[in-house]
N, C-alpha and C positions, 0 to 999 in steps of 0.2 A: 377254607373251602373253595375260594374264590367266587368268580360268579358263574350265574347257570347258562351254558352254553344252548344256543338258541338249537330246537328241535324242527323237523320239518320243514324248513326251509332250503335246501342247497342242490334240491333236484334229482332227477336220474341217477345221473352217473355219479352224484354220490353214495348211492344206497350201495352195501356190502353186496354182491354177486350171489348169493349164496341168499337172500333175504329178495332178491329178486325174482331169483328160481323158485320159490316159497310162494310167492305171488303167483307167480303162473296155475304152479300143480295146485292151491287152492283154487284157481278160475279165477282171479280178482283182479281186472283190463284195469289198467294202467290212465287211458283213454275213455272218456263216453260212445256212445254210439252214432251214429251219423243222423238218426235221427231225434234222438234228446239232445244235442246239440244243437241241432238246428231248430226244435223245439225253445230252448234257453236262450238262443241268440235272439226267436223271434218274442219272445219274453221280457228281454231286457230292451227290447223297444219302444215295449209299453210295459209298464211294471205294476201300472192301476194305482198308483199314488191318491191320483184325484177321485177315487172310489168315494159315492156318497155317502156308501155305508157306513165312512169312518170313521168315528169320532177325532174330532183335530186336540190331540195331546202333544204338538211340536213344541207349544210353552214350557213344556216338563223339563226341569234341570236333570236328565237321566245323563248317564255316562256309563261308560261300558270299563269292566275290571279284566283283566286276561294276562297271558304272556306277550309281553314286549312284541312279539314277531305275530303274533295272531293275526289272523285275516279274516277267520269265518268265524261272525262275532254275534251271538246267538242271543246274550241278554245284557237288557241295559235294566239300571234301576235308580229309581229317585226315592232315597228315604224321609221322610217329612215327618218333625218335632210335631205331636200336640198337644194340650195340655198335661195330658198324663198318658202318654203313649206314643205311639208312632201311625203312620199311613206308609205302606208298602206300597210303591208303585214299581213292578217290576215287568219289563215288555220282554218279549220273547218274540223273535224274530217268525214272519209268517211264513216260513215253508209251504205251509200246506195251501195255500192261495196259488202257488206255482205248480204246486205236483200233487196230479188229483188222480186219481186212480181210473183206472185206462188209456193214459198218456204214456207215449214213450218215459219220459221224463219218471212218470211213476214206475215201471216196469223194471227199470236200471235201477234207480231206488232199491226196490223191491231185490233187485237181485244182488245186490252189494249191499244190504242188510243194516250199514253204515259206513263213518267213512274208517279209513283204516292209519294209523300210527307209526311209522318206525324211524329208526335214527336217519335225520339227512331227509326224511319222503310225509309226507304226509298223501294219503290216496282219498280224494274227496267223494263222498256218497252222492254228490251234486257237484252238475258243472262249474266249473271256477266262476263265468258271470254271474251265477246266481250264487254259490256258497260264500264271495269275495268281493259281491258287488251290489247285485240289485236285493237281495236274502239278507245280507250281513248288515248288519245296526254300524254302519260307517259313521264316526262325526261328524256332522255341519251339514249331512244329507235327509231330507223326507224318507221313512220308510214304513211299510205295512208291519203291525205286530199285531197278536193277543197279548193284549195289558192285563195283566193281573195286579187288581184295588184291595189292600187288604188291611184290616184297623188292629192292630193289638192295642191291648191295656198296658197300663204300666207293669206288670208280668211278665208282656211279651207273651199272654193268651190273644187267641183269635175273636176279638170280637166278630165282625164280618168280612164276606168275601162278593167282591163283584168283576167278571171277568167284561172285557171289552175288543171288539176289533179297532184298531185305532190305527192314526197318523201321528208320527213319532218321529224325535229330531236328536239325536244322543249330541250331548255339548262337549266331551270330550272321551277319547280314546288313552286311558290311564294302564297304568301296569299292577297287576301285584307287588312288586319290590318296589316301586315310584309311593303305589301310597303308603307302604308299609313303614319305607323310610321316612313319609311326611309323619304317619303317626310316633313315628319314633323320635320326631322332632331333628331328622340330619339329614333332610331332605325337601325342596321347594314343591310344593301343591299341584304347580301346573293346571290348575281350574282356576274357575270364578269362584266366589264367593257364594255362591247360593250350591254347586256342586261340593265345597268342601262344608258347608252346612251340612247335605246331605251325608257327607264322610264319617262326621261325628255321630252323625245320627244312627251311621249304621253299625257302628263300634258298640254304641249303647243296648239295639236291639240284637244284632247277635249275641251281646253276651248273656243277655234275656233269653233270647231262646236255646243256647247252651244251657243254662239252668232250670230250663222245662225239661231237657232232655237227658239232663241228670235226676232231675224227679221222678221221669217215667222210666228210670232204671236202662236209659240205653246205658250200655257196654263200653267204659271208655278204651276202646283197645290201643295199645303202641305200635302204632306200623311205620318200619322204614321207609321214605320217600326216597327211592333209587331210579336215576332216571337215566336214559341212554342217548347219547348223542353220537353225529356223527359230523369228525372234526373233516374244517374249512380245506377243500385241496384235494388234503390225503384220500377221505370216504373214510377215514382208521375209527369204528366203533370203541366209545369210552363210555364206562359206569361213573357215575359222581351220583354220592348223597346229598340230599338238599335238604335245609329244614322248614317244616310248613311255616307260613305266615299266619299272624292272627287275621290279617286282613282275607285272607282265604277261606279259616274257619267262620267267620261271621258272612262272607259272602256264600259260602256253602250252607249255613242255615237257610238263608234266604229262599234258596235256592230248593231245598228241604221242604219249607213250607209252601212252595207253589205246587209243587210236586204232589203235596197230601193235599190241598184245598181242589188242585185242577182235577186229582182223583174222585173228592166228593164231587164238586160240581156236576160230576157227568154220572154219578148213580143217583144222585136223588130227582126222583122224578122224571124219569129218561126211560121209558119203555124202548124208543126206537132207538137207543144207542148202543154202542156195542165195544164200553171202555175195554183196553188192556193192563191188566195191574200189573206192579211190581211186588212179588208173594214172597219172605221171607221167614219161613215155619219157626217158631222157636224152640233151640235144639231139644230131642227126647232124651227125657227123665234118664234113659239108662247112659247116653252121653253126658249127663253133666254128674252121675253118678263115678264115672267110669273116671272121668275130669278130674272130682273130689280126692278119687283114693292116689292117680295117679301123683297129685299135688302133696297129700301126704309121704308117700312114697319117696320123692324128690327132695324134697324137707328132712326126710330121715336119713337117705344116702347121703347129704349133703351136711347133715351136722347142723342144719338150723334152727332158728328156736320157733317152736312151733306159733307159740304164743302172737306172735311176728308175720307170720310166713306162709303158716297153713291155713285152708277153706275148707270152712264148715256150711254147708247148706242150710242147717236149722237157723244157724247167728249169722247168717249175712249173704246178701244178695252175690250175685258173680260181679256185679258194676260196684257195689261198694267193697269187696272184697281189692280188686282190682285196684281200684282207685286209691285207696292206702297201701300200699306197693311201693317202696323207695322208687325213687328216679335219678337217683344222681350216682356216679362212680360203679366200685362195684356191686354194692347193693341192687344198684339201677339195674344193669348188665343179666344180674340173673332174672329180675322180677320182667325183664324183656321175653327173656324163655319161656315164665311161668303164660305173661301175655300172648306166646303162640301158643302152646297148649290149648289156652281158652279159643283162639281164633280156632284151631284143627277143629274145634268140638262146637263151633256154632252153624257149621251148614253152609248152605249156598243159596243165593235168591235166583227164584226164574219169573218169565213173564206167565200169564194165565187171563183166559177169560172169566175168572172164577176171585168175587172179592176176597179179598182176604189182607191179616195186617202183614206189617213188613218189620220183623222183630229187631233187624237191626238198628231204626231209627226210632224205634217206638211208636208206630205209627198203625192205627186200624185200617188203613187204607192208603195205598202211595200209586203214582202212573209218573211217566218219564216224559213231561213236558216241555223241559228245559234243554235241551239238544238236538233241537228238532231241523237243522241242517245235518247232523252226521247221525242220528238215528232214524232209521226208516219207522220205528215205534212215536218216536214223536211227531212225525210229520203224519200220521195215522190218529195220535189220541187231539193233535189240534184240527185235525178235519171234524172230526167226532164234536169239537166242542163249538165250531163254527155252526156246524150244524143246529148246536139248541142253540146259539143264538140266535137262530132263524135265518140259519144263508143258506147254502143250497146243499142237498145233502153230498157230504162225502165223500159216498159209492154205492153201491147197487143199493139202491131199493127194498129187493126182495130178500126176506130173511134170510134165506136157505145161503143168496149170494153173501148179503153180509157178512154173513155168519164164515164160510169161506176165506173169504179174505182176511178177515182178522187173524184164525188159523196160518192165513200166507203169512202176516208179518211178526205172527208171533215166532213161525218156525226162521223168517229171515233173519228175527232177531238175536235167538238163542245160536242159530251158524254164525252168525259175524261176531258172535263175542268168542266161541271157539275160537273162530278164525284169529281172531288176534289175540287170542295165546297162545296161539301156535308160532304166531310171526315173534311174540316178546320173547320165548323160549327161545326162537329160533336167535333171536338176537342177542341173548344172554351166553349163548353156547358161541356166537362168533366173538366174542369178547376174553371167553375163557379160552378157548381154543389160538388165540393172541397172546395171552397172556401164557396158557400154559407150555406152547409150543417154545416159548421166548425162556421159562423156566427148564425144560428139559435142555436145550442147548446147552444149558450153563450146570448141571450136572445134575440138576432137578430141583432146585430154589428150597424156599420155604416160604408157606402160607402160613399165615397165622389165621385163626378162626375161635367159633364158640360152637357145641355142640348144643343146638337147638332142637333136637329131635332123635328118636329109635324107632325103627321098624325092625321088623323079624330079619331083612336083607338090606337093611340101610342106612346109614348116619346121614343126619343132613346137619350141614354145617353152614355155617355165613359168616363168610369171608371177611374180613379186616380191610380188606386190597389187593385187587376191586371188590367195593362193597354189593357180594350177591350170593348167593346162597347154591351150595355144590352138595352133591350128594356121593358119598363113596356109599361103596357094596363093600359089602360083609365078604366075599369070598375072594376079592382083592388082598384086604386084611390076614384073611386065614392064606392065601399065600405066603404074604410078608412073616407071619407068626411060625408058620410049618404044624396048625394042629387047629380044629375046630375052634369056634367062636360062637356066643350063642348072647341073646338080651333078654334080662329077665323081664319076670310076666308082667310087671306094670309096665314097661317102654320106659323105665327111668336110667339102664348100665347095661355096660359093655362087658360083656365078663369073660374070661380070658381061662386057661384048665385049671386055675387054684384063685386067683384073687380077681376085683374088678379091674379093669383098664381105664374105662372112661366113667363118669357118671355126669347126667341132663347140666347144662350148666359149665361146664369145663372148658378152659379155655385149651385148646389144644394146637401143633404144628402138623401141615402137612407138606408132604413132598409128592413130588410129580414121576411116579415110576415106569409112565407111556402110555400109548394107547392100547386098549385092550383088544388083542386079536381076534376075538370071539364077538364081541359087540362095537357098534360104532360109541361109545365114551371113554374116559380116560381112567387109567389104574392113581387112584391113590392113596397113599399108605401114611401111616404113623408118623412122626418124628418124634426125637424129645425125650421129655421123659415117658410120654403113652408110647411109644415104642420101645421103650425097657420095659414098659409093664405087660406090653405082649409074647415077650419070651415065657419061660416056663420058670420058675425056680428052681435051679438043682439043689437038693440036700447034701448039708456039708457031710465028709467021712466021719 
């Protein structure tokens, strides 16, 4: 697989042209303003370190976990042994101490919603001195945070939770692949001893609260980690699959649990606050119905043994269903399909003023405090929570105003996560458009892929190389065939005017037949044996 080619780092003029134009026509300046700059500049003069308010946590052996190339470094954490449990200390960089709402500095915020992603660029929600400097939990530096104190049991239940404004001192700047390889014993610590205590510690409690979150029936779903870079020089956009780290999934709980504790803190007892959740409904009854039969469906076209294969609602949840599911070879391969399936039919989460749980982690309550440099939502729920600590409120006062603004960052938030799917889409299509253009020259290649999905006008398939997921049309096809094509009614086949073509799960080839004159995407058609099966059968004499 080799290793993961550093993202956002190479500037300007390495971003693809075409992903730059993207940035314009959504509004998203490249640049801050002249005067949240000068705001930030007059910021990093004085950064308020020596605030009495703070409690001094610089003793803390916190260290911060990220990509090798990260700058804007949002949480540090110290895990600590006790007798039968753990103490969470996990700081969270204080945005909101910098950008209060009616400052320049807020307004930009506000209007870049967050920061923004793409191969070669990162576009920061905050000026570089503060996202990379005076903001960012840098090692061996004093910085302002909200510390989040938190006790589990030997479980890895929440005993209690206590938040704090604090002064904080990260001992070192580690990587996900640096600890990963220590935990895997083929690689040197790069800390002290009292951080790589911490290390152990947090291998133990993550995999505690994995097992709480397999109790409460989250959903273990299989998603490819595909990520997009853009290589040194050229700017030439490339797909490479990576595979998650444990060291990620245990820092991801962590992560998890601030997120659902910083949520309660700020509804119990809080008439003057005005949190923003993160709301993820869990899917309806006729979706996981629809789910069920599809799943039997696929099992039958497919020849599998039910007993094995198929989901029944009354004998077993969707997470334990799921979770016995081969994973290896081909077995693995199709139980991946069954695993999108389940994702199409679980929904989407939004923000809301309105509590509510968040079904995909299990959780009665969740708020996004943990990225509170590139979400303008977190640098909003830690003003919120400054506030009941008793520091000075937030923003307006007046309810009607309050109430407003929350509205402003809710709707900032929900456009910036469009917005950068528009730019991944947009980057995924300069990749294939590379690649396919590079295929047609040469007489039209072959893709190899697995048929992961049917709509009424479309196969979506995911790619072998580059690993990313393309969709043909249906009336592509019925050119290539010369006679209608139609999918039957569960979304499981392809059916062709006498037998099927494809069915959910099939591995299949494609070729590149150009771009289609009628629409800006590409025609692609059959190969192989599914394109013998698109012909017609003649009957012999």
């Amino acid at each position: 697989m080799g290793s993961r080619p550093e993202r956002g780092t190479l500037g300007l003029m390495s971003v693809h042209p075409r992903l730059r134009a993207l940035l314009e026509r959504l509004q998203i300046p490249l640049e801050h303003g002249p005067a949240a700059q000068s705001q930030a500049d007059a910021l990093a003069r004085s950064p308020g370190i020596d605030d009495p308010l703070l409690v001094d946590r610089t003793p803390l052996p916190l260290c911060t976990i990220d990509e090798p190339h990260s700058r804007d470094l949002d949480q540090a954490l110290f895990v600590e042994s006790l007798s039968d449990g753990h103490r969470v200390w996990y700081a969270i960089a204080d945005a909101a101490h910098f950008v209060r709402p009616g400052t320049p500095l807020w307004d930009e915020a506000l209007r870049r919603g967050s920061s923004y992603y793409l191969p070669g660029l990162v576009v920061p929600m905050l000026p570089h001195v503060l996202s990379e400097d005076i903001v960012s939990l840098n090692p061996g530096v004093d910085r302002r945070a909200l510390l989040f104190v938190v006790d589990l049991d030997g479980e890895g239940q929440v005993l209690q939770r206590r938040l704090e404004r604090a002064r904080v001192r990260s001992r070192a700047k580690l990587s996900y692949q640096g600890v990963q390889a220590w935990y895997d014993g083929s690689g040197p610590a790069h800390c002290d001893a009292e951080v790589q205590a911490s290390l152990r510690a947090l291998a133990v409690a993550g995999r505690r609260r994995m097992a709480r979150a397999e109790e409460r029936g989250v959903v273990p779903f299989r998603r490819r980690e595909v990520e997009l870079s853009a290589q040194q020089g050229s700017g030439q956009v490339v797909a490479y699959e990576d595979m998650r780290r444990d060291v990620e999934r245990y820092n991801e709980q962590i992560s998890l649990l601030c997120n659902v504790e910083g949520a309660r803190f700020l509804v119990e007892e809080a008439a003057d606050i005005h949190p923003i959740y993160r709301v993820h409904p869990p899917p309806a009854e006729r979706r996981l119905a629809s789910l069920e039969q599809r799943v039997r469906a696929m099992v039958r076209g497919r020849g599998l043994d039910p007993a094995r294969w198929a989901w029944n609602r009354q004998r077993s949840t969707l997470a334990d269903w799921l979770s016995a599911l081969p994973s290896e070879g081909e077995d693995g391969r199709i139980a991946e399909v069954l695993h999108r399936q389940a994702i199409v039919s679980s929904g989407r989460a939004g923000f809301t003023a309105t509590p509510g749980g968040h079904h995909g982690i299990g959780a009665d309550i969740y708020g996004r405090f943990t990225a509170p440099m590139r979400e303008v939502v977190g640098v909003y729920l830690h003003g919120e929570a400054t506030e009941r600590l008793g520091g000075p409120p937030s923003g307006p006062v007046e309810a009607g105003a309050a109430q407003s603004l929350r509205d402003a960052v809710i709707a900032a938030a929900e456009r910036s996560a469009n917005h950068q799917k528009a730019l991944d889409r947009e980057a995924n299509r300069v990749v294939l458009d590379r690649v396919f253009t590079g295929d047609l020259a040469h007489g039209g290649g072959l893709r190899q892929g697995t048929l992961m999905g049917l709509t009424r006008r479309k196969l979506h398939v995911r790619l072998e190389d580059p690993p990313l997921d393309v969709k043909v049309y249906l009336h592509h096809l019925e050119r290539q065939a010369g006679h209608r094509l139609r999918v039957d009614e569960e979304g499981i086949q392809l059916l062709g005017s006498d037998a099927p073509v494809l069915t959910l799960g099939d591995r299949l080839a494609l070729s590149i037949a150009g771009q289609d004159p009628d629409a800006d995407r590409w025609a692609l058609h059959l190969a192989g044996e599914a394109a013998e099966r698109l012909r017609p059968r003649v009957s012999g004499a």
